[in-house]
N, CA, C and O atoms as a CHARMM CRD file, in Angstrom:
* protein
*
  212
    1    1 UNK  N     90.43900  22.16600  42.29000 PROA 1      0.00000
    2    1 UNK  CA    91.48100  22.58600  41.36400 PROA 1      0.00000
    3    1 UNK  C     91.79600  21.45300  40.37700 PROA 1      0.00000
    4    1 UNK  O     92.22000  21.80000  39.27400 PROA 1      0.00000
    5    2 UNK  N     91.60700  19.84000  40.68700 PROA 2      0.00000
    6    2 UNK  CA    92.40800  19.11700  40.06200 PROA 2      0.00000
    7    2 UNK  C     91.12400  19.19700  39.03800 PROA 2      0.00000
    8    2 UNK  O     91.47400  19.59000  37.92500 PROA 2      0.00000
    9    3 UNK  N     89.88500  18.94900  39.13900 PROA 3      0.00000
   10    3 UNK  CA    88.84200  18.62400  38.11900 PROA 3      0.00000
   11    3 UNK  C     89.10000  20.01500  37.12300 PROA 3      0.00000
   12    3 UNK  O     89.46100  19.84000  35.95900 PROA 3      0.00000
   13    4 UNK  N     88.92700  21.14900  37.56700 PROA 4      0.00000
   14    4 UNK  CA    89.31200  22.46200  36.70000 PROA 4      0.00000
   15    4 UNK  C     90.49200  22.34100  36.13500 PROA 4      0.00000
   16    4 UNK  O     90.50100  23.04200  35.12300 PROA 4      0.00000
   17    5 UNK  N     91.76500  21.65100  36.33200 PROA 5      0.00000
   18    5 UNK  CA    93.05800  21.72200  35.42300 PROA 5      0.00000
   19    5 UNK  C     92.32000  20.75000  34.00200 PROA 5      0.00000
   20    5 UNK  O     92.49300  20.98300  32.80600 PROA 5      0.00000
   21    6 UNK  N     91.28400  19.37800  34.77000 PROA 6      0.00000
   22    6 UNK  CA    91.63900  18.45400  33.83200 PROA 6      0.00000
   23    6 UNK  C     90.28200  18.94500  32.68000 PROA 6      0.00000
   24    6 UNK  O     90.10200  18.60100  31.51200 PROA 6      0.00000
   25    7 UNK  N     89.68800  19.62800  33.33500 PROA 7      0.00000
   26    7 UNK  CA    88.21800  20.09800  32.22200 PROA 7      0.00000
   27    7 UNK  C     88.79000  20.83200  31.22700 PROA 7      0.00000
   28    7 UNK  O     88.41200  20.81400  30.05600 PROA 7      0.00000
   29    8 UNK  N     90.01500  21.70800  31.82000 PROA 8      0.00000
   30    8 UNK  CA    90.98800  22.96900  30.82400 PROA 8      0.00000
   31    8 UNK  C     91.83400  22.46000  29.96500 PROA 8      0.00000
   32    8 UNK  O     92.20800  22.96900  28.90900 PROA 8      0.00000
   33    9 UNK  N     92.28200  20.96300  30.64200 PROA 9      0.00000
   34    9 UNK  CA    93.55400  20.76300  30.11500 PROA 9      0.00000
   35    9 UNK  C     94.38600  21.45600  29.95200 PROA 9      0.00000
   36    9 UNK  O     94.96100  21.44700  28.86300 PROA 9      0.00000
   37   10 UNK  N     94.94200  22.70300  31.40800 PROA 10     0.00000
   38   10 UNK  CA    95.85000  23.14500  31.39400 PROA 10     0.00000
   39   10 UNK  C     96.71200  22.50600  33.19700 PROA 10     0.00000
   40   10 UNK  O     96.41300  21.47500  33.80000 PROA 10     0.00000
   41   11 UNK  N     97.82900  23.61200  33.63300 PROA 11     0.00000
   42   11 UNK  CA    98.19800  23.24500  34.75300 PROA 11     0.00000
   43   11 UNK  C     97.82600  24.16600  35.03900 PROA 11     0.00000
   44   11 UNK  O     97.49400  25.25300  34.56700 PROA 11     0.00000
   45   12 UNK  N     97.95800  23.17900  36.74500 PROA 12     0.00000
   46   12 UNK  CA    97.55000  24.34500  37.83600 PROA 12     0.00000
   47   12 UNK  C     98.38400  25.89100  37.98800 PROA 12     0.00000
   48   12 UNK  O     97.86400  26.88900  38.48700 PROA 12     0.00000
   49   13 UNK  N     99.24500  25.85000  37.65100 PROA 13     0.00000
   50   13 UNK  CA    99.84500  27.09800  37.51000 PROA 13     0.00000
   51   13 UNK  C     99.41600  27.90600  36.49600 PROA 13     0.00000
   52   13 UNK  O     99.89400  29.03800  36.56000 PROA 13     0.00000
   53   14 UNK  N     98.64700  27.69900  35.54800 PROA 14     0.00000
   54   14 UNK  CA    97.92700  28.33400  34.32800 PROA 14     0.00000
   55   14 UNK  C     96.33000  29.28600  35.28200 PROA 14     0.00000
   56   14 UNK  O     95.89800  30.43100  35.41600 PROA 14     0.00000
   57   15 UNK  N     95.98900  27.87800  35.71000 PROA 15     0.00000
   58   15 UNK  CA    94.97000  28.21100  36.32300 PROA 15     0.00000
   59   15 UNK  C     95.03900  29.40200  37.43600 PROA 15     0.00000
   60   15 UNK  O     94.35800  30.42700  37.43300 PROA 15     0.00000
   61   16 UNK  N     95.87800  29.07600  38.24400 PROA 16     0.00000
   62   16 UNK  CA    96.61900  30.90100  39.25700 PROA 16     0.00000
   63   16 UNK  C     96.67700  31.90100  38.67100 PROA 16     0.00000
   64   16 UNK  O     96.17400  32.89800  39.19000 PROA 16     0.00000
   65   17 UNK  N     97.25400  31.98500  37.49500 PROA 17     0.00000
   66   17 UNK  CA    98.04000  32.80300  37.03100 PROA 17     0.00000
   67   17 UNK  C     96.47500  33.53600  36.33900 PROA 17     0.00000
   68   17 UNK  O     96.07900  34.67400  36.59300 PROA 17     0.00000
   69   18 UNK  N     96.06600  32.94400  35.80500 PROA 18     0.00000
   70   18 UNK  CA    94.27800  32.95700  35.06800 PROA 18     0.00000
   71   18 UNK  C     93.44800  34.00500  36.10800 PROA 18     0.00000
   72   18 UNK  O     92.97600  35.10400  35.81500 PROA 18     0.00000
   73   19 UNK  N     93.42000  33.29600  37.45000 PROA 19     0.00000
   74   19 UNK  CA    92.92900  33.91200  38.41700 PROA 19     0.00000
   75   19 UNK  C     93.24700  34.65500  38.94700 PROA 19     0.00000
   76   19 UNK  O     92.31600  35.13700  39.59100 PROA 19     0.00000
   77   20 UNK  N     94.44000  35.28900  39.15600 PROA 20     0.00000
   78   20 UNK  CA    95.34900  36.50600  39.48200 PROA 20     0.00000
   79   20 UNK  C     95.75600  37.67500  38.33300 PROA 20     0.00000
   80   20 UNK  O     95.81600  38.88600  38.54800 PROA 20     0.00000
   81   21 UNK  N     96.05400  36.89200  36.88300 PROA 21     0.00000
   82   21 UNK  CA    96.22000  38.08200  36.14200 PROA 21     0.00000
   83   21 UNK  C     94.93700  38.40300  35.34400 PROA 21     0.00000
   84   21 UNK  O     95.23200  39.38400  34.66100 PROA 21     0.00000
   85   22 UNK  N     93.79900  38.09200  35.12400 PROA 22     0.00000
   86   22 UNK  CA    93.01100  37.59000  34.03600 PROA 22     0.00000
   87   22 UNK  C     91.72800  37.21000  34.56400 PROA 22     0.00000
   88   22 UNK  O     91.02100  36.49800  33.85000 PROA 22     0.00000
   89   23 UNK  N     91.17100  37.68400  36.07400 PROA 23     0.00000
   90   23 UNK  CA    89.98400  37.51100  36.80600 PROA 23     0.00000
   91   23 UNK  C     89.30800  36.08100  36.21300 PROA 23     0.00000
   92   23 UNK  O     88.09500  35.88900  36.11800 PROA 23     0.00000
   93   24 UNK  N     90.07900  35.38000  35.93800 PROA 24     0.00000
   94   24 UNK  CA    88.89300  33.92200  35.77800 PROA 24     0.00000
   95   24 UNK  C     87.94000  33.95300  36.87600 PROA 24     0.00000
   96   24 UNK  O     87.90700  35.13000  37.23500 PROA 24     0.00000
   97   25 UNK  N     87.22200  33.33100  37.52500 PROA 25     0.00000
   98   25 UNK  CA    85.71000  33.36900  38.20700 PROA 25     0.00000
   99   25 UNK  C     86.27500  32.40200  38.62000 PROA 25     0.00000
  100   25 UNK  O     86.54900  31.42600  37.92200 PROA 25     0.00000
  101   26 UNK  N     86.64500  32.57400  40.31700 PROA 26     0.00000
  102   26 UNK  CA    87.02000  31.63000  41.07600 PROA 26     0.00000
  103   26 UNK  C     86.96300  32.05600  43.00100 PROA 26     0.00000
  104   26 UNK  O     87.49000  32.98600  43.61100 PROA 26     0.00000
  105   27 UNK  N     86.27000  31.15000  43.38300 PROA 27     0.00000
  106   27 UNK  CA    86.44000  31.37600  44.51400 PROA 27     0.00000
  107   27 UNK  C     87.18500  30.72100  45.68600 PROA 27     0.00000
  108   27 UNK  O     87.13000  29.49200  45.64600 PROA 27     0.00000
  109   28 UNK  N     87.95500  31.30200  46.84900 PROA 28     0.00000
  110   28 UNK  CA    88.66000  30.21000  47.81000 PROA 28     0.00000
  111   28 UNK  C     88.23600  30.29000  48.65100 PROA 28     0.00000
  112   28 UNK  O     88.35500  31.39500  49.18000 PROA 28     0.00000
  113   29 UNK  N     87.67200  29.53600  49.18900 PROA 29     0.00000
  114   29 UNK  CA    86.90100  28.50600  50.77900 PROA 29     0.00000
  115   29 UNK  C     88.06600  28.14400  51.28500 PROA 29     0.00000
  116   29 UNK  O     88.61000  27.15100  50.80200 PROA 29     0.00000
  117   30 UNK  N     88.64500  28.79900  52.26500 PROA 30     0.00000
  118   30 UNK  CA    89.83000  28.10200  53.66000 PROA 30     0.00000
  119   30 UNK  C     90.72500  27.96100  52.20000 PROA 30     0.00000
  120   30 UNK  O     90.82400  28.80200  51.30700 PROA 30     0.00000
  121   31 UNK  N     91.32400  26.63800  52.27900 PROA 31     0.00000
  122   31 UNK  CA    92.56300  26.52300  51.59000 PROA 31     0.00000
  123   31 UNK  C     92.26200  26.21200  49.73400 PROA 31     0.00000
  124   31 UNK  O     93.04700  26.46400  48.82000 PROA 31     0.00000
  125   32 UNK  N     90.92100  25.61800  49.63800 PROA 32     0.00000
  126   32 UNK  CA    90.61300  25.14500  48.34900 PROA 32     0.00000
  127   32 UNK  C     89.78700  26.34700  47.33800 PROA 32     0.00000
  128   32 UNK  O     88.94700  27.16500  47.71400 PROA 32     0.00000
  129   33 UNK  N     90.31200  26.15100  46.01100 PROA 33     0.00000
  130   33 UNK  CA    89.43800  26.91100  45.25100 PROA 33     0.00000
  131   33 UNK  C     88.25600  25.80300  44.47600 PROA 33     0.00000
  132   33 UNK  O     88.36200  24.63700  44.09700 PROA 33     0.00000
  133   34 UNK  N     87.25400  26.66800  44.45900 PROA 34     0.00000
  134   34 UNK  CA    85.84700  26.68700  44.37000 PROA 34     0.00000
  135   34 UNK  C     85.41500  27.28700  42.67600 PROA 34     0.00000
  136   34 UNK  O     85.45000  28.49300  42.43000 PROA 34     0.00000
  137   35 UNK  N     85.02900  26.27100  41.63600 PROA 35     0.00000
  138   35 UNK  CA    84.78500  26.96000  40.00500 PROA 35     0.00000
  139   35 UNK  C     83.44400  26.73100  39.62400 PROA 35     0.00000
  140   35 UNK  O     82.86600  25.68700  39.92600 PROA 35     0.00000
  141   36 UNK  N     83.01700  27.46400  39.10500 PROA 36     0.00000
  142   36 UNK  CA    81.10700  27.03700  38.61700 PROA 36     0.00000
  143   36 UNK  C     81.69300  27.09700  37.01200 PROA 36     0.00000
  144   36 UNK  O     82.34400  27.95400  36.41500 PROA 36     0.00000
  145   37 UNK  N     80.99600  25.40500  36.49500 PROA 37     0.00000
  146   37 UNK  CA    82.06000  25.68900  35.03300 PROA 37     0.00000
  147   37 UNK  C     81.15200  26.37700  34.01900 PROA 37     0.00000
  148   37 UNK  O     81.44200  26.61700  32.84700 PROA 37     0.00000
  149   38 UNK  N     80.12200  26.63000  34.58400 PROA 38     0.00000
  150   38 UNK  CA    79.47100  27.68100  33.88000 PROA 38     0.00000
  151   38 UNK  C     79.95600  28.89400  33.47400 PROA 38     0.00000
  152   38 UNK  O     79.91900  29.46800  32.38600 PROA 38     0.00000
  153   39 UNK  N     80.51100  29.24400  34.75000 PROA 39     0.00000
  154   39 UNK  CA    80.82600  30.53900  34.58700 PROA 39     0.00000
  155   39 UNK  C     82.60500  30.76300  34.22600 PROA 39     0.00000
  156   39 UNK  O     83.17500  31.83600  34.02800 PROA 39     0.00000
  157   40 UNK  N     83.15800  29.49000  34.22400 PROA 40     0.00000
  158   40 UNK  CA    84.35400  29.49500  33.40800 PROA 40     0.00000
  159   40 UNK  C     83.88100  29.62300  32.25700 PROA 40     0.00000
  160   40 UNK  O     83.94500  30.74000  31.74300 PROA 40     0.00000
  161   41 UNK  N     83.38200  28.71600  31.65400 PROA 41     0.00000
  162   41 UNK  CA    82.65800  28.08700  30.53700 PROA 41     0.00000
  163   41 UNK  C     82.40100  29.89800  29.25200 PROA 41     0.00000
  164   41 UNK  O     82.73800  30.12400  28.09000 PROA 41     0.00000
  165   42 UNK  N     81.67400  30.73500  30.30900 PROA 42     0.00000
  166   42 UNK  CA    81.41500  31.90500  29.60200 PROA 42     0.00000
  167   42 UNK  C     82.47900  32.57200  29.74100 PROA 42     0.00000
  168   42 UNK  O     82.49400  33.16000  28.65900 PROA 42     0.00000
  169   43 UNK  N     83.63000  33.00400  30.43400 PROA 43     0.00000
  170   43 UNK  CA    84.61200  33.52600  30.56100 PROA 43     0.00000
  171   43 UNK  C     85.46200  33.39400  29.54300 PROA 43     0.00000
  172   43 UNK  O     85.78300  34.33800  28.82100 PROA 43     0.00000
  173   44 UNK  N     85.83800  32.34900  29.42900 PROA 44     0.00000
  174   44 UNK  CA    86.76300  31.27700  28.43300 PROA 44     0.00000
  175   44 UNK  C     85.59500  32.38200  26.46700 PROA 44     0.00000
  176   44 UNK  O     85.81800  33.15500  25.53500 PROA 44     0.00000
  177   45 UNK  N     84.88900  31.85200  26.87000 PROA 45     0.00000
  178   45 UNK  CA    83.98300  33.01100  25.63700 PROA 45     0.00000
  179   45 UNK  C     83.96900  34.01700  25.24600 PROA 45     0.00000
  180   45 UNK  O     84.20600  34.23200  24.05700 PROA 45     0.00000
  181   46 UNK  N     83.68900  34.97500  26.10900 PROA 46     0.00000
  182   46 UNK  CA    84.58800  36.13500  26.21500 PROA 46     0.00000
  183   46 UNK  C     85.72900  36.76400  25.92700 PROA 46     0.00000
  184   46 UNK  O     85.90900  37.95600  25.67600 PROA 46     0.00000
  185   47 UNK  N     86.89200  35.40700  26.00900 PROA 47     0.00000
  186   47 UNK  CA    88.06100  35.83800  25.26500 PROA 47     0.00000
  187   47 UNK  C     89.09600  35.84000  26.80700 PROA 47     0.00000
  188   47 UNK  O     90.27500  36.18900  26.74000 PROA 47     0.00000
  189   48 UNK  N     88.53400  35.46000  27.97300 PROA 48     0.00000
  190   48 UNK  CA    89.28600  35.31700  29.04300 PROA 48     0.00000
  191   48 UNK  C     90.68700  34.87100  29.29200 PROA 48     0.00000
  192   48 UNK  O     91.64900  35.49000  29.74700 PROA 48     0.00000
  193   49 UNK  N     90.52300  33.29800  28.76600 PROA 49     0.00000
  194   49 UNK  CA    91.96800  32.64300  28.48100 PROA 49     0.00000
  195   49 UNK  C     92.46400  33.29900  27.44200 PROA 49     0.00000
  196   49 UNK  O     93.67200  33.20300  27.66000 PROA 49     0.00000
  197   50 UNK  N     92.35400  33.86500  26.51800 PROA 50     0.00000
  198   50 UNK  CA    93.07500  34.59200  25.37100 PROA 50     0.00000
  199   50 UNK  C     94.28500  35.19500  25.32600 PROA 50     0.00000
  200   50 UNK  O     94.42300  36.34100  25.75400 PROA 50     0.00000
  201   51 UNK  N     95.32600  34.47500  24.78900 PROA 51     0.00000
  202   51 UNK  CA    96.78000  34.97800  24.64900 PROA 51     0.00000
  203   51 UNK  C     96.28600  36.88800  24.47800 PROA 51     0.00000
  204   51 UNK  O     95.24700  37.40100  24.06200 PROA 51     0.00000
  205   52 UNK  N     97.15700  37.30100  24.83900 PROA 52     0.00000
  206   52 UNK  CA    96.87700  38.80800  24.69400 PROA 52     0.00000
  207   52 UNK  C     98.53400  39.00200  23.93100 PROA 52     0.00000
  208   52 UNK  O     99.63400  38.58400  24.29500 PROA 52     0.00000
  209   53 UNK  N     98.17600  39.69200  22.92800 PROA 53     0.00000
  210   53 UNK  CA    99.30400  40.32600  22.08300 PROA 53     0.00000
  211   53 UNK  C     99.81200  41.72500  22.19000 PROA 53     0.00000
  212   53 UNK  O    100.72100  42.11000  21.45400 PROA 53     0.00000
């Protein structure tokens, strides 16, 4: 989580919220989440993070 806030330069609460409202591509192993920044990387492209109006 901490390397994914700092690659985004957002907070971790961005990042939840990403993954709960907004299917970012994330997986959780036991207690930690798990990111391929690839596949953020294309998400984020897509229009994923995208303020929605």
């Amino acid at each position: 989580m901490k390397d994914i806030t700092k690659y985004l330069d957002v907070s971790r609460e961005t990042v939840l919220q990403w993954i709960s409202n907004r299917s970012m591509p994330a997986s959780k192993v036991g207690r930690l989440w798990k990111f391929k920044i690839s596949e953020v990387d294309e998400w984020i492209r897509s229009g994923g993070a995208a303020d929605k109006c």
